[in-house]
C-alpha positions in Angstrom: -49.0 -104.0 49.4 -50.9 -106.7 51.7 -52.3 -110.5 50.6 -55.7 -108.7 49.3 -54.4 -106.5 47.0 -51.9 -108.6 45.5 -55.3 -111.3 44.9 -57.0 -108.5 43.2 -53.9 -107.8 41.0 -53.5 -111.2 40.2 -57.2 -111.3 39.2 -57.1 -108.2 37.1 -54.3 -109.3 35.4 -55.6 -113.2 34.2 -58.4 -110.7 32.7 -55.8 -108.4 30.7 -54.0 -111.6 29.1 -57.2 -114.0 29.6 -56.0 -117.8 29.9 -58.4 -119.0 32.3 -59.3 -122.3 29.8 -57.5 -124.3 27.2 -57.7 -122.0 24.3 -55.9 -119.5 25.9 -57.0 -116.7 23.8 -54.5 -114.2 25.8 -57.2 -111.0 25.1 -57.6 -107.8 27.2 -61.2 -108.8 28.8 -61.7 -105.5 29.8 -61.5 -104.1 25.9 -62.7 -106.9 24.0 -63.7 -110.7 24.4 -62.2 -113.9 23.3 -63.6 -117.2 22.1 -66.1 -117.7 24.9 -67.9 -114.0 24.2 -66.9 -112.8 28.0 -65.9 -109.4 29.5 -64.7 -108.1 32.3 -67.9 -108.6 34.5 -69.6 -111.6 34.7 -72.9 -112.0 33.7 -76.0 -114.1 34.5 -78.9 -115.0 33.0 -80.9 -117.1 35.9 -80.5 -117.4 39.5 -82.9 -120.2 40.9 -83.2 -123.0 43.4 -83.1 -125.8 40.7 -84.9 -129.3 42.2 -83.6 -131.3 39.2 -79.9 -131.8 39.9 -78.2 -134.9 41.7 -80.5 -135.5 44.8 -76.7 -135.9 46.8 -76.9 -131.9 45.9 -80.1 -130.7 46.7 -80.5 -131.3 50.1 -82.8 -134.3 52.1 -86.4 -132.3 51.9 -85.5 -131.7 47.8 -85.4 -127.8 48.4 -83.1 -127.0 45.3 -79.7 -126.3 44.9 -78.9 -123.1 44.2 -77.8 -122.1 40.9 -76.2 -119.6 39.2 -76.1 -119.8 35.7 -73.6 -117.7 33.9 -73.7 -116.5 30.5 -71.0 -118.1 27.5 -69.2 -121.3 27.4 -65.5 -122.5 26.2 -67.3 -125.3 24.2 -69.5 -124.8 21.0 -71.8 -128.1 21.6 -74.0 -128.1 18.8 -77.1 -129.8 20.6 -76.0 -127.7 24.0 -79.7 -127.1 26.0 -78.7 -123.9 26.9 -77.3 -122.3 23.2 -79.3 -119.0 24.7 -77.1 -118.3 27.1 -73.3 -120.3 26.2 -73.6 -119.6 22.6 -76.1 -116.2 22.6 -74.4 -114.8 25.3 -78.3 -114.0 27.0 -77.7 -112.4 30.6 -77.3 -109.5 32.7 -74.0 -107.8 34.0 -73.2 -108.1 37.7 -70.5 -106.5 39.7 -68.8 -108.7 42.2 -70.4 -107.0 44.9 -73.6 -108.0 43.3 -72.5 -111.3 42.8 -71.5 -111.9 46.4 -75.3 -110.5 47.0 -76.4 -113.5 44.8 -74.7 -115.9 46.9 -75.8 -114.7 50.2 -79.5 -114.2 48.7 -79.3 -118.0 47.1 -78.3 -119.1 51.2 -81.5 -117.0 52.6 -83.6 -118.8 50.3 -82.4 -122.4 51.8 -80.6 -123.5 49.0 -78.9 -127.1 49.7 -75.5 -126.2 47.9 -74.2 -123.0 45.5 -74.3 -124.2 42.1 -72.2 -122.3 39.7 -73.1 -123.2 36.2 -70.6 -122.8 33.6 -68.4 -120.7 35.6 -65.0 -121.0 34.2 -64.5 -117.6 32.0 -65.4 -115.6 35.3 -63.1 -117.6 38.4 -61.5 -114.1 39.1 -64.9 -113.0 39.7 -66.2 -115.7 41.7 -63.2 -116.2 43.5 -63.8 -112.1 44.9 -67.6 -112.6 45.2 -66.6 -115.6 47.5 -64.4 -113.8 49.5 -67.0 -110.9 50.5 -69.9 -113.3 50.8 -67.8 -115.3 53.5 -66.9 -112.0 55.1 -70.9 -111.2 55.4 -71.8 -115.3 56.8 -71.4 -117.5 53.4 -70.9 -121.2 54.3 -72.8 -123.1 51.7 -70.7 -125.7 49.9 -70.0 -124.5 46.8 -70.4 -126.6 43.8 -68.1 -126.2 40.4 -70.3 -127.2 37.8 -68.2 -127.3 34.4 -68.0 -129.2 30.9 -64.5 -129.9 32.1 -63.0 -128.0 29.5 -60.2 -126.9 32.2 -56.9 -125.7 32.7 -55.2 -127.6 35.3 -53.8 -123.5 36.5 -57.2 -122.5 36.8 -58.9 -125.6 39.0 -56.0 -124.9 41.8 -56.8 -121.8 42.2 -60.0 -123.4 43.0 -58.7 -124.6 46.0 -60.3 -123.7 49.4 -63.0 -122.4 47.4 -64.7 -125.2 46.2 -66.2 -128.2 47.9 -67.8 -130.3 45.1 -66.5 -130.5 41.4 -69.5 -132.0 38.7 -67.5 -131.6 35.9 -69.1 -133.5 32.2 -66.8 -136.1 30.7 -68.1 -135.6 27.3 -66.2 -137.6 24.8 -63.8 -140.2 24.6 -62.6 -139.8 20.9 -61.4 -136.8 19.3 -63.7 -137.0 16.3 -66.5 -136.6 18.5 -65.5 -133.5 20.1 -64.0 -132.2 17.1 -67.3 -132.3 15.9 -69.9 -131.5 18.2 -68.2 -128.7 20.4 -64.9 -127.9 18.6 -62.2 -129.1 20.8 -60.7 -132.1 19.4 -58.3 -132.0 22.6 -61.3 -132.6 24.7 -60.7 -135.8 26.3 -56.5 -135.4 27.2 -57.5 -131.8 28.9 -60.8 -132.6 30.6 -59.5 -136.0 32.2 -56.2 -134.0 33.7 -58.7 -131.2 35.2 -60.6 -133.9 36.7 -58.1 -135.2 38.0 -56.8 -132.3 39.7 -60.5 -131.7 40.5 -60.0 -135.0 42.5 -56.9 -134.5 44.3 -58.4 -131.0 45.9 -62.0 -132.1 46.7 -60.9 -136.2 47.5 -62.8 -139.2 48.1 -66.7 -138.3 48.6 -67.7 -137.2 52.0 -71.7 -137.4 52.9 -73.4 -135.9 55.9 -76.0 -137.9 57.5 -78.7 -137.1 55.7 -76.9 -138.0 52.2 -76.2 -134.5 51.6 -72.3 -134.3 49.6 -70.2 -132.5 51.7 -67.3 -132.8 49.4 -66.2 -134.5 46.4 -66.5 -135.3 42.7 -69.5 -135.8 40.3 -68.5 -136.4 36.8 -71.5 -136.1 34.8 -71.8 -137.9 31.3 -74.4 -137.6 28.8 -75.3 -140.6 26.6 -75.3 -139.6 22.9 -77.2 -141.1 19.8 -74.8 -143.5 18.2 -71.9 -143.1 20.6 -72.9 -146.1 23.0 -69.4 -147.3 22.8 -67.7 -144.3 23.6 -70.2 -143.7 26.0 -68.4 -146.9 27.6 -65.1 -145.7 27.4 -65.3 -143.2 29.6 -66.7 -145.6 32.2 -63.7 -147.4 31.8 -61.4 -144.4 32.5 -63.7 -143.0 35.4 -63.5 -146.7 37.0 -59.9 -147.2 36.6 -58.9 -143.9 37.7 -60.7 -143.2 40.5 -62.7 -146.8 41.4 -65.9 -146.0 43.5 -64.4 -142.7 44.8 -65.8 -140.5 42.5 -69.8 -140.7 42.2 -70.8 -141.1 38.3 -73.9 -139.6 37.1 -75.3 -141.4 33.8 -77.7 -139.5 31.6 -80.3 -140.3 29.0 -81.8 -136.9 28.0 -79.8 -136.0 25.4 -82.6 -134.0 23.2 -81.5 -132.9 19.7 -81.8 -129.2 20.2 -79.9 -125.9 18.5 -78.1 -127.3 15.9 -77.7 -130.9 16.3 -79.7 -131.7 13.3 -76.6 -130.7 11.2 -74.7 -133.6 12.4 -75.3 -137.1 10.6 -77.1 -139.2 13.3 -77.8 -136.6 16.6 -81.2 -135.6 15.2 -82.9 -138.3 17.4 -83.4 -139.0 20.8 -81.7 -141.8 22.7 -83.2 -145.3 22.4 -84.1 -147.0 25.3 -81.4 -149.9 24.5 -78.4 -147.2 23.7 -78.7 -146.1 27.3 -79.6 -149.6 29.2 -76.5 -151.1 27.2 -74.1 -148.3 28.8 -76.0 -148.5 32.5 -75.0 -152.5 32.0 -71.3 -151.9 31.1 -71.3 -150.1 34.4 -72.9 -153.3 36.1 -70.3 -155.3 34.6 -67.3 -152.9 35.2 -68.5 -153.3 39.2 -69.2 -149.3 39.4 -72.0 -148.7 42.3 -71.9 -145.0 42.9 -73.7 -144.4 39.8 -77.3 -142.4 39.3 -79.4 -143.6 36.5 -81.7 -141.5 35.0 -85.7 -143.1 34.2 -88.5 -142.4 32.3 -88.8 -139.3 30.0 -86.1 -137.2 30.5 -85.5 -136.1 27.2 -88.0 -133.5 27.2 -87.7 -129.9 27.2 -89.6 -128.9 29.4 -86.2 -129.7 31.9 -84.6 -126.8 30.3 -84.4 -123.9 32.0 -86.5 -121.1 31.4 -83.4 -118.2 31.0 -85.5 -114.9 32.4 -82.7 -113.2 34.5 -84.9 -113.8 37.3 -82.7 -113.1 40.4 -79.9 -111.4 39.0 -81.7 -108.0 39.9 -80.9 -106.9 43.7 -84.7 -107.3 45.3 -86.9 -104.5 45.5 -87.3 -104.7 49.4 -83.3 -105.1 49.8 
């Protein structure tokens, strides 16, 4: 048996006994589905070259990077933006020979980077659909774009794969992710898949034009009434990892799906919530750190979920 087949063994296999992510659910994904609503195949609900990620990741002239959103999620976030397609499970089937289609098509468009958004319940897939998109020209960097909900197993495999990691570092305190996405473990797992993240991707690398080569993002969203713990997970990024990791701050937390069940996440952010956590960065000495300003909270930044592009073209 050569080094391919034993891959797509290995593949089918983490699908028959599924423990891709920290519940480890251990269900045949090819007859039923676990916690995160997944199958076999993975499906999509959007393919598009999205303007409004970090600018280190959509390229100099702001062309878009190219994402691939993916249908379910790991996490239950009650105020998630995208409940149609993590929690609803909208989206469209795709082989992995489709999927390696996707990629190549999201390159012909001139997309900066590959954006795979929320892509853990379907590495087997991805991993395959890389593999025949390289063999047909493939050489975007590809960009890992999680809730860090991770098994440390599952980002090494990762590796060689994946050039950028923009994992979320949600929550600090169990409460908090206890209650809002139902994985009181939350902070322990997600900060030892970010690290691991780290030690594959290292220090941030930037081409000339300020385009990220390689690296780690870590994303985190500023919630009503959490400014504190909002600052304790700037403490952990900036002890950890110092100025080697680039930290991207964000004040457009919109109460959406059900966060009006929770006591207190049925508002927007105030402007002094988020200006108090961009200052504790100031004062911690962090410097590779976006800011988000003006009206973000809006949501008319949330992605219209269509399946546009999933569909082969009709000229192809």
């Amino acid at each position: 048996m050569n080094s391919t087949s034993v891959k797509d063994l290995q593949e089918l296999q983490a699908l028959q006994d599924c423990r891709l992510c920290p519940r480890h659910c251990g269900v045949d994904r090819t007859q039923k589905t676990g916690f995160c609503g997944a199958g076999a195949k993975a499906r999509i609900a959007l393919v598009s070259l999205h303007k409004w990620e970090e600018p280190c990741l959509t390229g100099s002239d702001g062309r878009g990077a190219g994402t691939v959103f993916f249908s379910y999620c790991n996490l239950r976030c009650c105020f998630c933006q995208n409940h149609e397609i993590s929690h609803e499970g909208f989206g469209y089937e795709v082989t992995d020979e489709r999927l390696a289609e996707i990629f190549l098509e999201q390159q012909a468009r001139g997309a900066a980077t590959l954006d795979l958004v929320t892509p853990t319940h379907y590495v087997p897939e991805i991993l395959h659909a890389l593999k025949l998109a390289k063999a047909k020209g493939f050489h975007l960097p590809v960009v890992y774009n999680s809730g860090a909900y991770e098994t440390e197993e599952t980002i090494e495999a990762l590796r060689g794969s994946v050039a950028i990691f923009l994992p979320d570092l949600k929550y600090a305190d169990e409460e908090s992710a206890r209650e809002y996405s139902l994985a009181p473990d939350y902070f322990a797992v997600a900060t030892k898949a970010i690290k691991r993240m780290y030690d594959i991707a290292g220090p941030l690398q930037f081409a000339e034009d300020g385009q990220l080569q390689k690296g780690v993002i870590i994303r985190h969203l500023v919630l009503p009434n959490h400014r504190y713990e909002s600052m304790k997970v700037l403490d952990w990024i900036h002890e950890t990892f110092g100025d080697q990791v680039q930290i991207s701050l964000m004040n457009q937390y919109t109460p959406m799906y059900k966060a009006k069940e929770h006591k207190g996440m049925n508002r927007r952010l105030t402007t002094f919530e988020y200006q108090s956590v961009v200052d504790h960065a100031i004062d911690l000495g962090i410097t590779r750190c976006y800011v988000q300003q003006g009206r973000t909270a809006d949501t008319k930044f949330v992605p219209h979920f269509d399946g546009t592009g999933v569909e082969r073209p009709k000229n192809a």
